[in-house]
C-alpha positions in Angstrom: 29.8 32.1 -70.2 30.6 33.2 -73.8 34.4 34.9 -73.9 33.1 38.2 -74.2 31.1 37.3 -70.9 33.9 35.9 -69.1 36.5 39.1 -70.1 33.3 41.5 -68.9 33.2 39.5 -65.6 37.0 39.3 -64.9 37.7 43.0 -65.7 34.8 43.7 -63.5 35.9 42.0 -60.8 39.5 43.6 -60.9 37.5 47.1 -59.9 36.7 45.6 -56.6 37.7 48.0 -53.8 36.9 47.5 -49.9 36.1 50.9 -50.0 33.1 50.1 -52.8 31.7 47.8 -49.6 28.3 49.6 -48.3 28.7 49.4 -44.4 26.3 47.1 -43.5 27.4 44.1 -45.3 31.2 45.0 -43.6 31.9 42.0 -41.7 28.7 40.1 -42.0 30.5 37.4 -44.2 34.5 36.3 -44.2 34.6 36.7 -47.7 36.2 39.6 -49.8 33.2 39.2 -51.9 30.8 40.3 -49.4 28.8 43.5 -50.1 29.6 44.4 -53.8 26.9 41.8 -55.6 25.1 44.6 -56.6 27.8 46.6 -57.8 29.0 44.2 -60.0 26.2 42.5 -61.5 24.8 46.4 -62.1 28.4 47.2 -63.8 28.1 43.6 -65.7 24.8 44.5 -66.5 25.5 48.0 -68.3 28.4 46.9 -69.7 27.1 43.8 -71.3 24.3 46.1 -72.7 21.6 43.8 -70.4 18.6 45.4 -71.7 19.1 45.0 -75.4 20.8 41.8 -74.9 18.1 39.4 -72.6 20.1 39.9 -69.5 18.1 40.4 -66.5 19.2 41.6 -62.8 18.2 38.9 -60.0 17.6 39.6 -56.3 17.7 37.5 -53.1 17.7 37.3 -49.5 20.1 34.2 -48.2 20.3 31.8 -45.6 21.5 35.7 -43.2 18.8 37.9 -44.5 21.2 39.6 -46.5 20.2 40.8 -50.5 22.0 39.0 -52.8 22.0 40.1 -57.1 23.3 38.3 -59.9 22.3 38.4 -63.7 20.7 35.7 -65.5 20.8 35.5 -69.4 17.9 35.3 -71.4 18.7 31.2 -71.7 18.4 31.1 -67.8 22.7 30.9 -67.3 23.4 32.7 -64.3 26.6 34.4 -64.5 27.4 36.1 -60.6 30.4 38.0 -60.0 30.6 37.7 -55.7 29.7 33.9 -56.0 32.6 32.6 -53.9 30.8 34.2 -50.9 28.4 31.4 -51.0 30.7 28.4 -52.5 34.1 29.6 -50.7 32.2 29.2 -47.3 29.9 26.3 -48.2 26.9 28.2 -47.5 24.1 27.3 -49.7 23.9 29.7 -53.2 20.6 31.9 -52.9 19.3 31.4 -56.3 16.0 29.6 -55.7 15.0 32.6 -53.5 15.4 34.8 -56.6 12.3 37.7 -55.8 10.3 39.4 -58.8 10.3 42.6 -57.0 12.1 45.0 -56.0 15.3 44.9 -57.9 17.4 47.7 -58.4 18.5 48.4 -61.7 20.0 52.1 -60.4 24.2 52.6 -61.1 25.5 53.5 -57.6 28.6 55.5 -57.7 30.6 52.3 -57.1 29.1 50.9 -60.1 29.5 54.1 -62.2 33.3 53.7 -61.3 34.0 50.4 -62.0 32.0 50.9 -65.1 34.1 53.6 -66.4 37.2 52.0 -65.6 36.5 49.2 -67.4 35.5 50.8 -70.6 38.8 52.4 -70.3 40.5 49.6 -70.2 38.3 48.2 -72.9 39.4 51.2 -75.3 43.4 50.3 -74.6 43.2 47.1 -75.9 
């Protein structure tokens, strides 16, 4: 990840609530990273300008049926903010199951907020 990549993708992943967690992915894994992969990579996405910039939004369904995102740059790096759900827990990272369709580019309200609060914090430095 390039530095600019790496601040994007810490300050995105201070905005992390529980309450940002849709509630069918509450408790399906033991990892605090559970349920806000799209969230993130969307936030990551808009904020790294992903569409003018070669970035692309990347879908899944892992080893427990459950959708996984992440972005992948246009020189195939992945870069995915809820990672340690899969390499915490040794299950096996999704990426090979990456699906050309249906993949939601659409900013839920979670992602809208995190979004703004980091741009905020972007502006105060």
């Amino acid at each position: 990840m390039s530095p600019h990549e790496q601040n994007i993708f810490n300050l995105v992943r201070s905005e992390l609530r529980e309450e940002f967690v849709p509630s069918e992915y509450r408790g399906k894994v033991n990892s605090e990273y559970c349920g806000h992969c799209h969230h993130a990579t969307i936030a990551m996405y808009f904020l790294l300008d992903g569409k003018n910039n070669g970035y692309k939004v990347r879908k899944a369904i892992d080893e427990l049926m459950i959708k996984h995102y992440w972005l992948e740059r246009s020189d195939g790096e992945i870069i995915d903010p809820t990672a340690e759900q899969y390499t915490e827990l040794n299950r096996p990272l999704p990426y090979k199951e990456c699906v050309a369709t249906g993949v939601s580019h659409l900013k839920s309200k979670a992602a809208k907020i995190i979004i703004e609060k980091v741009r905020t914090k972007l502006q105060s430095v």
